[in-house]
C-alpha positions, 0 to 999 in steps of 0.5 A: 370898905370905902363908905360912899358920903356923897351919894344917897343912892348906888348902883352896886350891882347889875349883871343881867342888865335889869336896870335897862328894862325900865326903859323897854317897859311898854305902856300896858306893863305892869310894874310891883314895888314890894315894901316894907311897911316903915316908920315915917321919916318926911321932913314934914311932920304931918305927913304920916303916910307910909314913906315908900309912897314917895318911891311909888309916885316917883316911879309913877312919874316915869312909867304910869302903870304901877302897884305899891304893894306893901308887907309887913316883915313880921307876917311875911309875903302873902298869896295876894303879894305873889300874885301881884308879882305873877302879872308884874313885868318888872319887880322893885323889892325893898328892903329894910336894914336888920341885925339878923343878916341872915334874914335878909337873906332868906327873905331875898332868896324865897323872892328869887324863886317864886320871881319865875326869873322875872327882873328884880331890882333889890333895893336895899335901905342903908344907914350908911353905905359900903361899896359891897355886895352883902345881898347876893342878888343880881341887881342892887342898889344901896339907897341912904335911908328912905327919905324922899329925897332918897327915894328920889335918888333911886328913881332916878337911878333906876330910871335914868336915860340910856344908862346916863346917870349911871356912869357915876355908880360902882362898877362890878369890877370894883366889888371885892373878888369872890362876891359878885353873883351872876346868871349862870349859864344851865345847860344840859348834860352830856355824858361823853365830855362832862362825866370825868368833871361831874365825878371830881365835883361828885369826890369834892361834894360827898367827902368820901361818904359815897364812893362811887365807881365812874362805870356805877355812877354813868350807868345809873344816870342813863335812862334814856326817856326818864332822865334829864341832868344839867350841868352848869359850867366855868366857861363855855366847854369847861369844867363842871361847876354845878350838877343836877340830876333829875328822874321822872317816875309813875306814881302808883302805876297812873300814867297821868300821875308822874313823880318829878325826883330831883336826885342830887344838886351839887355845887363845887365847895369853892364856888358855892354861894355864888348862885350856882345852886340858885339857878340851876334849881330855878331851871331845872324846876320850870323845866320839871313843871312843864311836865305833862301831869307832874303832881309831885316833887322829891328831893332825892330818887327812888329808883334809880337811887342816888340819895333817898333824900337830903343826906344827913351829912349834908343836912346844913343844906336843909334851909336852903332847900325849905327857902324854896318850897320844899317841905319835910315829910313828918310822921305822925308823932309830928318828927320828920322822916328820916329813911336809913340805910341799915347793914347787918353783918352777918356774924352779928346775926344772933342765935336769938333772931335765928329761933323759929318764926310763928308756925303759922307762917311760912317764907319761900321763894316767889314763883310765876303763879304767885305774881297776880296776887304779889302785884295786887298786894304791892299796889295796895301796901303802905310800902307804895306811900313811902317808897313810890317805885316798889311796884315797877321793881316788882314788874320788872322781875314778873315774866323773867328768870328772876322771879325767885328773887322776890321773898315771900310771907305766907299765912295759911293760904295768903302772902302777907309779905313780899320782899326782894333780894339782889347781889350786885352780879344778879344784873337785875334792873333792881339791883342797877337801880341800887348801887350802894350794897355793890358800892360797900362792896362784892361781899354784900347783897341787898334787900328792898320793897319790903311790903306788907298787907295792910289788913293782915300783917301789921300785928307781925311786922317784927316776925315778918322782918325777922323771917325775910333777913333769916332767910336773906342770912341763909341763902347769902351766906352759902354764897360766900357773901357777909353782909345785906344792906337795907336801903331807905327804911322808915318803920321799925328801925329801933327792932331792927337796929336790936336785930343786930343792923347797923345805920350805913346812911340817913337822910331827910325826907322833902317833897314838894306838890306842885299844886301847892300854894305859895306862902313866904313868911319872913320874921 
């Protein structure tokens, strides 16, 4: 790159047209300049003040209402930064060069999703500078040091009348192609135009690791009044670039408690880095948290399922989801929760799993009169922590031909256990809102919600699990069916994978509570 000599501060980038606002600021707007804390660097060797008061006082001169808030970058952004930038009109953010690339990055990007699409001017201190963009942020300029006379510079920049001033800068059109980070344009999906381009971008994101049907995938996108997706496209009408599909569910049957999933976020391998991903995350957040009573976030859905988290195979995605709010689940030996998909064949199913289960304990089918008691059981068991939605699977097969479908564990005169079993034909709203033992294929059947009563079952787990897939081995296998799929499984699954199972998918558990508060740390 052509380095720029002459100049102490550039316009590199501008694409939402941030730097006009600081003509349109009103006097009762607040503007936050965020810096780092740095050496001073005055030609006046008395002066010891922290340098980036000079970009204060400059700015001051030409817009009185303003708040230098300085960080350190070792201890980070704090609640008292945050809530600076919550009243600010207009935010300045400076940044210091550093080895470590990457850190700026992350430290841009974390700003960007707690900025609540507020302007950001990035202003980014050089030892030199390179007409390119290597932050990728919509607005930036590039300042040669942090000396006053810079710092003037970029104040006059920033502010310089009707754009005069900036004629001299570096146009976006002279950054080199396939660099330049815009605003993108998030719309609202509609499935008649733009299901055939979610599909191609669906094939080119997973790489074959889930195949879908276009029917399958259509269907399980529409819930009217539960779902909302967005699409993020190349042009006005064309193709899809970015998707993102969200659900809303009730949490533990509380009507004033509603999980937000946002299921899958996808951006097209070519246009990736771009800030595709970037703004549809941003709009379908704010979207989500204008939710009456939305507590919590999920990364991946329940029911309907596309992913039970971040899948593992797209697990180099999982610090771009931590920049932005997003936390792992850990159990508590402190190791993340990694929900696995398991499959078992049933030739695999061994003599040894097919002894007989304890006396004392009896499997069967439900019927009507069990479901008081089943749903009591489900309401209480652990398996509604880990897997929120296990209730509303049970209600949907309560009053309807159905109920056979629920399995249970029964000691004495008590269920201790409940399950559920579907084939893909069964056309149950459980076995709709779980494609993938359809998606393997028309010979495999699927058990989920596996529940079990907290006070009476936890010293029989692995009799429990052997007893529900003996049964699921029996009654599929005289079907002609060869292999059950077990979906998001938490617990016990070294003894299951001993039973003969075998891991069909992983994934990485990550939630976000909407109340929590806001912290960036930077090193």
């Amino acid at each position: 790159m052509k380095q720029e000599d002459q100049k102490l501060a550039v316009l590199i980038q501008d694409v939402p047209g941030w730097l006009l606002e600081c003509q349109n600021l009103k006097k009762e707007d607040l503007i936050v300049l965020l810096a780092p804390v740095a050496y001073p660097v005055s030609e006046d060797y008395t002066d010891r003040r922290d340098p980036f008061e000079h970009l204060g006082r400059f700015i001051e001169s030409r817009h009185s209402k303003v708040a230098h808030v300085p960080y350190i970058r070792r201890i980070g952004l704090t609640s008292t930064h945050l809530g600076f930038m919550q009243r600010a009109k207009l935010i300045i953010f400076c940044i210091l060069p550093h080895d470590d690339r990457s850190l700026q990055l992350e430290l841009t990007d974390r700003l960007f999703q707690f900025g609540n699409f507020k302007p950001i001017i990035v202003v980014q201190i050089c030892n030199y500078i390179e007409l390119n963009l290597d932050i990728p942020v919509p607005t930036v300029i590039k300042a040669l040091g942090y000396v006053p006379s810079t710092l003037k510079a970029v104040a006059d920049l920033m502010f310089a009348d009707n754009g005069e001033g900036l004629n001299d800068s570096v146009p976006v059109s002279s950054i080199p192609a396939g660099t330049n980070i815009k605003l993108w344009t998030v719309e609202q999906m509609y499935e008649a135009r733009d299901m055939t381009s979610i599909m191609t971008l669906w094939e080119e994101c997973t790489s074959g690791n889930f195949p879908i049907k276009f029917e399958t995938f259509s269907a399980l996108l529409r819930r009217p009044g539960y779902a909302k997706h967005y699409v993020v496209r190349n042009s006005p009408g064309g193709e899809v670039l970015g998707f993102c599909a969200t659900y809303l569910s009730f949490i533990d049957q509380d009507a004033k408690k509603v999980l937000a999933s946002l299921a899958a976020i996808l951006v097209r391998p070519s246009y990736q880095d771009k800030g595709i991903g970037f703004c549809l995350h941003e709009h379908v957040i704010k979207q989500l948290k204008k939710i009456p009573y939305v507590t919590q976030f999920q990364l991946g859905s329940n029911f309907p399922r596309i992913f039970r988290g971040l899948p593992c195979t797209m697990k180099k995605n999982q610090k771009w989801f931590q920049n932005r709010g997003w936390k792992l689940v850990t159990k508590q030996s402190g190791q993340s929760q990694n929900p696995i998909d398991l499959l078992l064949k049933f030739e695999n199913w061994s003599i040894q799993n097919r002894c007989q289960t304890e006396d004392s304990l009896l499997f069967r089918r439900c019927t009507h009169f069990d479901m008081k008691q089943v749903l009591e059981l489900v309401r209480k068991s652990d398996c509604t922590h880990k897997q929120t939605g296990c209730y509303s699977q049970y209600l949907t097969l309560e009053n309807g031909p159905h109920v056979g479908d629920i399995i249970l564990a029964i000691e004495g005169n008590n269920i201790i256990a409940t399950a559920i079993k579907y084939t893909s034909k069964s056309g149950t709203q459980v076995a709709l809102n779980l494609p993938w033992a359809a998606v393997i294929g028309d010979h495999v059947a699927g058990m989920t919600c596996v529940c079990l009563d907290v006070d009476n079952a936890s010293k029989k787990k692995i009799e429990i699990w052997k007893g529900f897939l003996q049964f699921c081995v029996s009654e599929f296998q005289s079907l002609g069916l060869k292999e059950l799929f077990l979906d998001a499984v938490v617990d016990d699954v070294d003894d299951l994978l001993q039973m003969g199972l075998y891991e069909w998918a992983r994934y990485t558990d990550m939630w976000m509570d909407v109340r929590a508060s806001l912290s960036i740390e930077m090193n």
